[in-house]
C-alpha positions in Angstrom: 3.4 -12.0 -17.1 3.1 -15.7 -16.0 1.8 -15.2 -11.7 4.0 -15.0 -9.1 7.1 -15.0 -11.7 7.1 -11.0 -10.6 9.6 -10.7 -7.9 8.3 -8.1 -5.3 10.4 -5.5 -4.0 12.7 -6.9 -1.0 11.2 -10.3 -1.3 13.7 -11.8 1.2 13.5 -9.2 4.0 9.6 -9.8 3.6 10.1 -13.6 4.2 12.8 -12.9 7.0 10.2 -11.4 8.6 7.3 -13.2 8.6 9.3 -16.4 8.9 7.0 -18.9 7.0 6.2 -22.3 8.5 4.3 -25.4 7.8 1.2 -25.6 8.7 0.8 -21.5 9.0 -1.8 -19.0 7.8 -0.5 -16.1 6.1 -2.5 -13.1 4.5 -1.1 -11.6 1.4 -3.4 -8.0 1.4 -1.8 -6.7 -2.0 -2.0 -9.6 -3.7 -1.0 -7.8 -7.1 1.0 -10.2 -9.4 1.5 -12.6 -7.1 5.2 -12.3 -5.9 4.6 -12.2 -1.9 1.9 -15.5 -2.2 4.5 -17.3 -4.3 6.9 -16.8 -2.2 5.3 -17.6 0.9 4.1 -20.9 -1.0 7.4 -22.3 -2.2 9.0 -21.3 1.7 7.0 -23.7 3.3 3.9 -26.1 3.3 1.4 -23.2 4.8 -2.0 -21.9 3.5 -1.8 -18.0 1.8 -5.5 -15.9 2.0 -4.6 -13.0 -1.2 -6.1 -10.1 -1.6 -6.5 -7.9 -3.8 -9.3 -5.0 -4.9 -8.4 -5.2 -8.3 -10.2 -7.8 -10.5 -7.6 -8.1 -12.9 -5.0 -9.2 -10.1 -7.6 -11.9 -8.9 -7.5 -12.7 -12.6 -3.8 -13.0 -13.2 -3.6 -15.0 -9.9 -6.2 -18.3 -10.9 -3.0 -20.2 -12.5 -1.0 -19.8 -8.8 -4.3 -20.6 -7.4 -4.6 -23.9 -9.6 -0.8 -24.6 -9.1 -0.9 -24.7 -5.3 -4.6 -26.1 -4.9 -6.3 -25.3 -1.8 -2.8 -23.7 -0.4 -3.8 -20.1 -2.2 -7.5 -18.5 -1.5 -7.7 -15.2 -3.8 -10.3 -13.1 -2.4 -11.5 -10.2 -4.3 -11.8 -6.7 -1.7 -9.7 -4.5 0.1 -7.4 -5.3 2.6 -8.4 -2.4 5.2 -11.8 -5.5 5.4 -9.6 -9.0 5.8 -11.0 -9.1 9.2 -14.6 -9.6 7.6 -13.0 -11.3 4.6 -11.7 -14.1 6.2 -14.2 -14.2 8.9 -16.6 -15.2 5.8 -14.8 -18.1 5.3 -14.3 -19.1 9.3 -10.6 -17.6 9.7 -10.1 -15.8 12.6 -6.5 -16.2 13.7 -3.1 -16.0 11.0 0.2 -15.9 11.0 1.3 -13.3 9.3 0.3 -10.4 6.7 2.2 -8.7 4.5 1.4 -5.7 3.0 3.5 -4.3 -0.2 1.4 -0.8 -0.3 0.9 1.8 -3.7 0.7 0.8 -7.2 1.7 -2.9 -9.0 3.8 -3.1 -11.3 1.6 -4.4 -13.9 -0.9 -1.3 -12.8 1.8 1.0 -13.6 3.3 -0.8 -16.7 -0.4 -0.9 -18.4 -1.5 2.5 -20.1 -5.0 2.2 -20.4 -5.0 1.7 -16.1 -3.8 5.4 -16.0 -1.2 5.5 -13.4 2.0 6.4 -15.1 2.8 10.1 -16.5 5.1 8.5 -18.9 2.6 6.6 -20.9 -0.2 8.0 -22.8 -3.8 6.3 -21.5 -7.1 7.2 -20.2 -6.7 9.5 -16.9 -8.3 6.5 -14.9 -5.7 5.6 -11.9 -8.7 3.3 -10.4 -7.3 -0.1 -8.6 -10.7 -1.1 -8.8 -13.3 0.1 -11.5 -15.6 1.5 -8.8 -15.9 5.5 -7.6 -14.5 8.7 -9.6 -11.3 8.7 -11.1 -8.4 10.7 -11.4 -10.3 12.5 -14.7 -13.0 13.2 -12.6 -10.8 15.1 -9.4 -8.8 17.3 -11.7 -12.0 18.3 -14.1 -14.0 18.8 -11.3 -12.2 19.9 -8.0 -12.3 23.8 -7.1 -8.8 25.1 -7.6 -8.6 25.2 -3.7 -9.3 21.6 -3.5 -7.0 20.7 -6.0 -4.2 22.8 -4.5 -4.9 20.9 -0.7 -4.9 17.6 -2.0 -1.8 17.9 -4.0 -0.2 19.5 -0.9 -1.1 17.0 1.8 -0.6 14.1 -0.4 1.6 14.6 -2.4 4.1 16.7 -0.6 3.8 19.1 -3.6 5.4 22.7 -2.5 4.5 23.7 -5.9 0.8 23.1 -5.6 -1.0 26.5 -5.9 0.8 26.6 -9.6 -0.1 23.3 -10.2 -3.8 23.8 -9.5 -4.1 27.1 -11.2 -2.7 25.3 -14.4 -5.0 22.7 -14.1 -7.8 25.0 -14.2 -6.7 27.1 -16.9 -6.5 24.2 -19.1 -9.6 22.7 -18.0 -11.4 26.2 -19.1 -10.7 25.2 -22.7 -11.7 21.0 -22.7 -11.5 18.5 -19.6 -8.3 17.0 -18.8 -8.5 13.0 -19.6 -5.4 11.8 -20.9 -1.9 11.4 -18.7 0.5 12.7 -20.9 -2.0 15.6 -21.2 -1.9 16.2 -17.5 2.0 15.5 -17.1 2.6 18.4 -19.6 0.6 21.0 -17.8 2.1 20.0 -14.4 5.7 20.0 -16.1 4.9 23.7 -17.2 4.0 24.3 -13.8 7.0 22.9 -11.6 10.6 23.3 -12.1 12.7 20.0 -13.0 14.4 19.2 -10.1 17.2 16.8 -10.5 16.3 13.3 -12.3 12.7 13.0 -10.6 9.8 14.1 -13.4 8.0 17.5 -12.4 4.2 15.3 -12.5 5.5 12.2 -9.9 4.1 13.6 -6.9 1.1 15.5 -8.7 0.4 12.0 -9.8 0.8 10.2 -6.3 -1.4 13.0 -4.6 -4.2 12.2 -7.3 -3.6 8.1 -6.9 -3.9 8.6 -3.4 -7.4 10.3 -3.1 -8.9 8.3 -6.0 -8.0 5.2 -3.7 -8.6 6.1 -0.4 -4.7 4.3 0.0 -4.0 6.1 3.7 -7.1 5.3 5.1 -7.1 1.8 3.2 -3.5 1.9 5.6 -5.3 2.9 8.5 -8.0 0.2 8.2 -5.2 -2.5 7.3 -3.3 -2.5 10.3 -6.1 -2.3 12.6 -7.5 -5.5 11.0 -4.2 -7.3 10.9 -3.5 -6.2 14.9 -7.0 -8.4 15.2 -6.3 -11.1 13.3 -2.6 -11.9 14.4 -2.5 -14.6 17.1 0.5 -14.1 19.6 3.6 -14.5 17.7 2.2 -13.5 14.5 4.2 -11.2 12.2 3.0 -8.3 10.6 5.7 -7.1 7.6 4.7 -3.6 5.3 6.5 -2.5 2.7 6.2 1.5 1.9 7.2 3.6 -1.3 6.5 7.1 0.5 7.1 8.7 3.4 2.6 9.3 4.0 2.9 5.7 4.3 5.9 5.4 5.4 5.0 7.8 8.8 1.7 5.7 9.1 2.8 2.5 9.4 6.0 3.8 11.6 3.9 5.5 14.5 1.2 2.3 14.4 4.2 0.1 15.3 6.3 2.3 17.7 2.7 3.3 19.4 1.8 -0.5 20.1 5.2 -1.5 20.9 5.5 1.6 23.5 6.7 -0.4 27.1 5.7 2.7 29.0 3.8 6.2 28.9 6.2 9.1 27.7 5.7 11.6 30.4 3.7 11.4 33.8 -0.1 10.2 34.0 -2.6 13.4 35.2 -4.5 11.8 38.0 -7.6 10.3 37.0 -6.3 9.9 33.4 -6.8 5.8 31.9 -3.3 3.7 32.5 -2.8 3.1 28.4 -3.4 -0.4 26.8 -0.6 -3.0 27.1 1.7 -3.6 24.1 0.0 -5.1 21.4 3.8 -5.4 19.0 7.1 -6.0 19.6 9.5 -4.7 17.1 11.1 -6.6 14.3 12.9 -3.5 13.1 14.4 -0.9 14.6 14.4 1.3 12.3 13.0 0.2 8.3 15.0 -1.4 6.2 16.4 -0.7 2.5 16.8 -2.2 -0.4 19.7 -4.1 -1.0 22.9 -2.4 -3.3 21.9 -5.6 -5.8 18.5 -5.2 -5.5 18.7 -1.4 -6.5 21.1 -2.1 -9.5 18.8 -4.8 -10.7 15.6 -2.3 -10.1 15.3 1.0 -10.1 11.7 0.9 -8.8 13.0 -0.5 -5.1 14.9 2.9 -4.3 12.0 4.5 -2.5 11.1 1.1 -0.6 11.2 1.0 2.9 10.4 -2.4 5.4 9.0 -2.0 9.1 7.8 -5.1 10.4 6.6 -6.5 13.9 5.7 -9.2 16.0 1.9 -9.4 17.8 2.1 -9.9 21.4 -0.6 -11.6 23.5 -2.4 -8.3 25.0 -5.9 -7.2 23.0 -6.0 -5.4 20.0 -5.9 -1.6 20.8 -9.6 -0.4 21.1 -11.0 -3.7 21.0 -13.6 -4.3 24.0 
């Protein structure tokens, strides 16, 4: 895949939002094939930071990095740390940040990276090559354990079946291929329309192996920090754990006054910090959905950073 030939999911509404100007600073935090930087980068004359924990997207990314110059910084980390990042390299205000969140689609399309229950690889599902993987959770995890994590992150009802199956099977040899773990978790959960019985057993696993909603958490802290007034923040989720997340960070910083009455002595809460770009999040286009399948789960919120202080800061 030549970089930045990928087009992300609802590249436009992405570039609505953050409105790209000459001259600007932008943060790409997902970096992944490149689609978000490139875009940003042809829209206008500005300066894109991408990042990206995965050292094959930094990879993939040195020819847009060599066709822009200086205009695209690739910076290998997460972007829950772009504060620190960029503060290595003496940037402290930007633009705008966009973050597309969950798997790439070259992560996903690549078997030996583990992440899809429809191609047979290594259980792995690592966006990085660092900590346990996927392998490791379901081979070692109590059947409680298992059970809760599926649950809470993957929305799971199913769960306690899908754990005990695991378990069973793990009795006999460990559990390290993904077509090996799709079977047991299809034996264990009904089909339910077109959606295959392992997607959200997969998720849930994905999920913990990356830290993703606490990477979330992290990220727009960071990019509240490093927005200068009239800097756009624009987040693209695939599920509603993200989805939620990013919904209540927005609505909370936008709030223009306290739902409810103050107890007497209780703190007057901190001024808006966002002002809301979308009223609700957006959808992928008809077109969009006809030309890929893979955008029917995407959802947009995006905002716009006011002049009071990042939330918490002193």
């Amino acid at each position: 895949m030549t970089p930045g030939s990928h087009r992300p999911v609802m590249l436009g509404e992405v570039l609505a939002a953050l409105h790209p100007r000459a001259g600007a600073i932008y943060v790409d935090g997902t970096f992944g094939a490149g689609g978000v930087s490139a875009g940003l980068l042809a829209a206008a004359e500005c300066r894109v930071y991408g990042i990206d924990r995965d050292p094959e997207a930094i990879a993939r990314g040195a020819e847009l990095e060599r066709k822009y110059g200086d205009r695209l910084v690739l910076i290998a980390g997460r972007f829950g740390a772009m504060a620190e990042l960029l503060a290595a390299r003496r940037v402290g205000r930007v633009d705008g940040v966009a973050l597309d969140l969950g798997v790439s689609s070259p992560q996903l399309d690549r078997a030996e990276r583990g992440f899809s229950f429809l191609r047979d690889g290594p259980l792995d599902m690592r966006m990085s090559s660092a900590g346990p993987s996927a392998a490791d959770l379901v081979n070692q995890e109590s059947e409680t354990e298992l059970a809760d994590l599926i649950f809470r992150l993957g929305e799971e009802r199913h769960s306690r079946r899908v754990a005990r199956a695991i378990v069973h099977r793990r009795k006999v040899k460990p559990i390290e291929r993904t077509l090996d773990l799709a079977a047991i978790v299809a034996g264990a959960v009904p089909k339910a329309g077109d959606t295959h019985p392992a997607t959200r057993t997969f998720q849930a696993l994905r999920i913990a192996v990356n830290d993703e909603l606490g990477e979330l958490d992290r990220g727009l802290a960071a990019a509240e920090r490093l927005l200068a007034p009239g800097g756009r923040l624009a987040v693209i989720a695939f599920h509603s754990l993200e989805d939620r997340r990013v919904k209540q960070f927005l609505k909370t910083r936008a709030a223009t006054k306290r739902q409810g009455r103050r107890l007497p002595g209780e703190a007057t809460p901190p001024a808006p910090s966002f002002r809301l770009l979308t009223a609700k999040a957006q959808r992928p286009s008809a077109e969009e959905l006809a030309a890929n399948p893979r955008a029917r789960s995407a959802r947009l919120r995006a905002g716009e950073r006011l002049d009071a202080p990042a939330w918490g800061s002193a």
